[in-house]
C-alpha positions in Angstrom: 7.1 -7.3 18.2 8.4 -8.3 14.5 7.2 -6.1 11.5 3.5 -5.3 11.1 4.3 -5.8 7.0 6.9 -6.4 4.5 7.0 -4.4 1.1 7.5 -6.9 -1.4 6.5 -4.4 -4.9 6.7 -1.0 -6.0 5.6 -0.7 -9.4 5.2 3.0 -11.0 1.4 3.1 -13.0 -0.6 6.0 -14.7 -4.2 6.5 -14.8 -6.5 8.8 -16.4 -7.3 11.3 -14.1 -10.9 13.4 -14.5 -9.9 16.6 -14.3 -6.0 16.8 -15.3 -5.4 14.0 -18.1 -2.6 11.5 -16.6 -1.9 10.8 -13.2 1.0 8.7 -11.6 0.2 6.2 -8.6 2.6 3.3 -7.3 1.2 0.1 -6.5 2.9 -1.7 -3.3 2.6 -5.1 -2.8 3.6 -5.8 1.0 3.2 -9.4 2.8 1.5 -8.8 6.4 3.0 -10.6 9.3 -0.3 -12.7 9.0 1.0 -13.6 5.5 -1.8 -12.1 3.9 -0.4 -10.7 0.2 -2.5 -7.4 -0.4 -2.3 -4.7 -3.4 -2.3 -0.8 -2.1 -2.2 1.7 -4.4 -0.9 4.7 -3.2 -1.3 8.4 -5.3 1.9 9.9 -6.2 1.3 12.8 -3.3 1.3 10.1 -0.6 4.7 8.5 -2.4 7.1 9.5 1.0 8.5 7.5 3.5 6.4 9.2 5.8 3.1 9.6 4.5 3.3 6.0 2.8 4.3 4.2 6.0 1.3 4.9 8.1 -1.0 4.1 5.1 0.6 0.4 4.2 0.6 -0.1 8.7 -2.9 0.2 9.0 -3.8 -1.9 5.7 -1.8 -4.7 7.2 -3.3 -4.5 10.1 -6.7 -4.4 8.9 -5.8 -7.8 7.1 -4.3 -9.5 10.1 -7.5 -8.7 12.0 -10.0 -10.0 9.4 -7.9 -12.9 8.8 -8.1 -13.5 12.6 -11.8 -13.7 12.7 
């Protein structure tokens, strides 16, 4: 089984936050084996290999199945 996703862009952003002024996030653009282009933004806690990974897996998958309906 070939890739679930492919991470196309990683951009760096700020956004106000409520409670603590600025606040860094990275947008990822990934392409899912589907071929579905999706935006996830991802808070600048979550910005590891490991904790990103899992989150960008089950968006793509999400896609692929709503695209398979």
């Amino acid at each position: 089984m070939g890739a679930e996703y492919k991470v196309l862009k990683i951009m760096e952003m700020t956004r106000m936050a409520e409670e603590r002024g600025l606040e860094k996030y990275y947008r990822h653009t990934i392409k899912t084996k589907g071929g579905t282009i999706l935006t996830i933004d991802i808070d600048e806690k979550d910005f590891t290999e490991d904790k990103a990974a899992p989150i960008l897996l089950k968006k793509a998958q999400s896609a692929d199945k709503i695209l398979a309906l």
